[in-house]
Structures are given as C-alpha cells and as structure tokens.
C-alpha positions in Angstrom: -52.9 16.4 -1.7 -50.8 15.9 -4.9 -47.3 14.5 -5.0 -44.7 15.5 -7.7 -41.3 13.9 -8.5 -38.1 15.3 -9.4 -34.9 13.4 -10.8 -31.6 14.2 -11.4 -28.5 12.8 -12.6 -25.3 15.1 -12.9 -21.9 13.7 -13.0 -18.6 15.1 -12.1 -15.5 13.2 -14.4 -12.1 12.9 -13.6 -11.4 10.6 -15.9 -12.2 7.2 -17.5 -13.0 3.5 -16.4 -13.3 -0.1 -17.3 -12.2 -3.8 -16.6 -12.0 -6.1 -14.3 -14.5 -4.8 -12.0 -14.8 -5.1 -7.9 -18.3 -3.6 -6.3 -18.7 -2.4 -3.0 -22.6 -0.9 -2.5 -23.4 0.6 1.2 -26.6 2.5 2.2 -25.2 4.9 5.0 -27.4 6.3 8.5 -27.1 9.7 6.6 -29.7 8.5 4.0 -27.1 8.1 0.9 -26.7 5.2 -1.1 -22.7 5.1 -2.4 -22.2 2.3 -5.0 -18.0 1.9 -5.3 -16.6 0.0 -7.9 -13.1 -0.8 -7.7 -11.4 -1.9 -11.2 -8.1 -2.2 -12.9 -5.8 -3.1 -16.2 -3.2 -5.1 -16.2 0.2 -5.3 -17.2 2.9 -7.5 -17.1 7.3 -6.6 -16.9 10.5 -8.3 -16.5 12.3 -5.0 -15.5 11.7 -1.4 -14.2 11.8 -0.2 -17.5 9.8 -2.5 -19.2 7.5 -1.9 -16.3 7.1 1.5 -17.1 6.6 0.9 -20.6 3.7 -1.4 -20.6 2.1 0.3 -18.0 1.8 3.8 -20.0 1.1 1.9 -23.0 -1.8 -0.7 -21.2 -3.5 2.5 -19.3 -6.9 3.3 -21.4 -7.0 6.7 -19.6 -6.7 9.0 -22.6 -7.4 12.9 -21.7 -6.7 15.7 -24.1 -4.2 13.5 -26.0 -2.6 12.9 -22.0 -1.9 9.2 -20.8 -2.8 8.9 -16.9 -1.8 5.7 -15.1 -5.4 6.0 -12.6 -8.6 7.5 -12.5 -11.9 8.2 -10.6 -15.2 9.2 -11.8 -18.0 10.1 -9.6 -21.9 10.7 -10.6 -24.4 11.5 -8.3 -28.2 10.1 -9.2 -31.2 11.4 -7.2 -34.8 11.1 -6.7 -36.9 13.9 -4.5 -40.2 13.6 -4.4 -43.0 17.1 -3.4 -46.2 17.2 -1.8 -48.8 19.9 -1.4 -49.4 21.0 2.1 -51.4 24.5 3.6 -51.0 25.7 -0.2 -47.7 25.5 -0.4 -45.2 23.0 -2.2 -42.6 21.0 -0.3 -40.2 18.2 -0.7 -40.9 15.0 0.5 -38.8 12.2 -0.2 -35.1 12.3 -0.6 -33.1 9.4 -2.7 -30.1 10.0 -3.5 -27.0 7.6 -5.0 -23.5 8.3 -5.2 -21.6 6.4 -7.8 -17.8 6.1 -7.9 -15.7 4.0 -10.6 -11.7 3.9 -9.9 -8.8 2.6 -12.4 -5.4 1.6 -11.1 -2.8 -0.1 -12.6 -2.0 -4.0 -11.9 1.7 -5.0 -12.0 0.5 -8.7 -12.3 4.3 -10.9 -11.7 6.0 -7.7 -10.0 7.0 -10.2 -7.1 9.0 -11.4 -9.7 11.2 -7.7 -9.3 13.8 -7.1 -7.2 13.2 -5.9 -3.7 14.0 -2.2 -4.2 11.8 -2.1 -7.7 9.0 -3.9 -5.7 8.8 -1.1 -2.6 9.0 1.4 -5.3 5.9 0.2 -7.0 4.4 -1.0 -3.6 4.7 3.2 -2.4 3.7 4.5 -6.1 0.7 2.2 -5.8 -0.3 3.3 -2.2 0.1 6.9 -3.0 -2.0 6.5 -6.6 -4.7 5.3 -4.6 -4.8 7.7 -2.0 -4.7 10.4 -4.8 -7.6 8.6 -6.3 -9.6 8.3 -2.7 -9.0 12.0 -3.0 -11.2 12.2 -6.0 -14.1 10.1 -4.7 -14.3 11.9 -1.5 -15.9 15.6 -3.6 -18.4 13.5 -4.5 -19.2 11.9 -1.0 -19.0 15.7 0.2 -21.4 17.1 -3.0 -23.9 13.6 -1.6 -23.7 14.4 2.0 -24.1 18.4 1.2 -27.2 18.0 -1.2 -28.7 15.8 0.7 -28.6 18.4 3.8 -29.8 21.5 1.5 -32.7 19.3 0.6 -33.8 18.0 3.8 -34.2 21.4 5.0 -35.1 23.1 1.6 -37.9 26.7 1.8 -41.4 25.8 0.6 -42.2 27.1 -2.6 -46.0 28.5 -3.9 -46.2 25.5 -6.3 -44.7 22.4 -7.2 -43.4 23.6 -10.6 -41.1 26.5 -9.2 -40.1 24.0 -6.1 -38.6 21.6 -9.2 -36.7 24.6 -10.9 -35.3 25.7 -7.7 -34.2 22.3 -6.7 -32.8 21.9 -10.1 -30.5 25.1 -9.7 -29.3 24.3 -6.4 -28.4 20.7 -7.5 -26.4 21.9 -10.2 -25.0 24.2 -8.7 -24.1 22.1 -5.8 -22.2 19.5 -7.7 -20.6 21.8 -10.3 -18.5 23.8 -7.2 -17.7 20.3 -6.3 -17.0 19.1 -9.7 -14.5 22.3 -10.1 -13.2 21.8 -6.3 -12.4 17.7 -8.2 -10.5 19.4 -11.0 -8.3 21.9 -9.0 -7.5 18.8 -6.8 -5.3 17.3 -9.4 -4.2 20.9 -10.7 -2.6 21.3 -6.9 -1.3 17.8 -7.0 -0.2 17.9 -10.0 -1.9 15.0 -10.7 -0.8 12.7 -7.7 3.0 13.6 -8.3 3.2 16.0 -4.7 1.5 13.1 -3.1 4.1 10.6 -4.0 2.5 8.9 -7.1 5.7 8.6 -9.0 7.2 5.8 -10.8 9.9 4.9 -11.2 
C-alpha cells in the first residue's frame, strides 16, 4: 500500500487588502477550515465632502488605474492525500482551507457628523459590507463544492493520472467560481444596485 499527496493553492481576487487586521478561523462539520480576516483603513472628515475626499484618497484599492472604497479576496488552499487499493488509485484524505481577506472603509470621528450625514454613511457602510459578504460567499461555495467532488471522486489506474485529474477539476472548479466572483460586481455594478453609495 503506497500513499501519495497532492496540494493545491488557487486563488480567486477581487481586489486588494491590508491593515488593521481582525481574524476569525472556524473548522466547520463539513470538513472545511475558513480562515476570515476582517481589516480596514481609516480616515478622518469634518464634513460630507471632506468625507468623501479622504476616503477615495485613503482607500489602497487600486484596480486598472480604478479607486474602490472595499474589497474581498478569497484563496482556497488544499491538501488530498491517495492510496493504492485492489490496483487502483484513490483519494484519501481531504484538507482543505478557505481564506478570505475584506477591506472597508473606517469613518473614525463620523459621530462627530450630523445626524442625516451619519445614517447615510451608517446604510453605505451596511450595504458595502453586504456587497463584500457577497464576494466571500463564491469562495465558501467553490470550498463546500470541491470538497464534495473529491469526497466522492472515480478511482483512477494509478496515482499519477488520479493527481492530473484532480488537478483539472480543481481548477476548473474555482475558475467558474472565480468568473461567477467577477460577474458579481459586473451585475452590481460594483455594490452601487445594492445600495453602496455615498454620499
């Protein structure tokens, strides 16, 4: 009996991260391991305009000369291990780890704003993160539908065409998932239809 390993790492990006960072890490009953890390830059205004102002200029999200106000990035890491059994190849062990970074703006004295200014920031912010909850959940659905293909994936006649076959469907797998991610923000224009508009 011989065991064989296999390891991938594919990631789908929606955009960029950094700062101030806040981690969540669960290990969920359907074997997948999601890592979340919640993070944000900060700006400060006196005024709505001044708000908008330094929060375009403080955002580091920078895509195709394009200044975005949030982002998400999702990665999926795996491990899947083979073994030999009645002359056939098969997988054994299943690991796999969802990683998800998202950027939002931080508004640090907006109590300092007048009422209406502050519920208008209050709904932009709700919406923005809703938009960006959008983002993480293709790759919770490329994890969860992975992780089923493998756990029920043909035998192959030897370990080394089990590996490439796993390898194609991986890719596969997260690439429609990747595209699903960028169409998402081509129908939402970004966030705009779902109320992430300021001012």
């Amino acid at each position: 009996m011989a065991s064989h390993h296999y390891i991938f790492a594919l990631a789908c990006v929606s955009g960029l991260s950094l700062l101030q960072t806040v981690s969540g890490n669960t290990a969920d009953a359907d074997g997948i391991r999601r890592i979340y890390q919640l993070e944000h830059y900060s700006f400060r205004a006196r005024n709505l305009a001044e708000a908008v102002e330094n929060m375009d200029r403080s955002s580091p999200v920078l895509i195709n000369r394009q200044r975005f106000r949030g982002s998400t990035h999702w990665q999926l890491d795996g491990f899947v291990s083979f073994k030999q059994q009645a002359g056939k190849c098969l997988v054994d062990q299943i690991d796999i780890t969802l990683r998800v970074k998202t950027l939002l703006p931080k508004w640090l004295d907006a109590e300092a704003a007048d009422e209406s200014i502050k519920r208008r920031w209050a709904r932009f912010s709700e919406a923005l993160r809703q938009h960006e909850a959008g983002h993480a959940e293709f790759g919770n659905k490329a994890a969860a539908e992975l992780h089923e293909i493998l756990s029920n994936f043909p035998a192959a006649d030897n370990c080394e065409q089990l590996q490439s076959l796993v390898d194609g469907t991986s890719e596969a797998v997260i690439s429609r998932h990747a595209q699903a991610d960028q169409e998402y923000d081509q129908q939402t224009q970004h966030g705009t239809t779902q109320g992430a508009v300021f001012p």
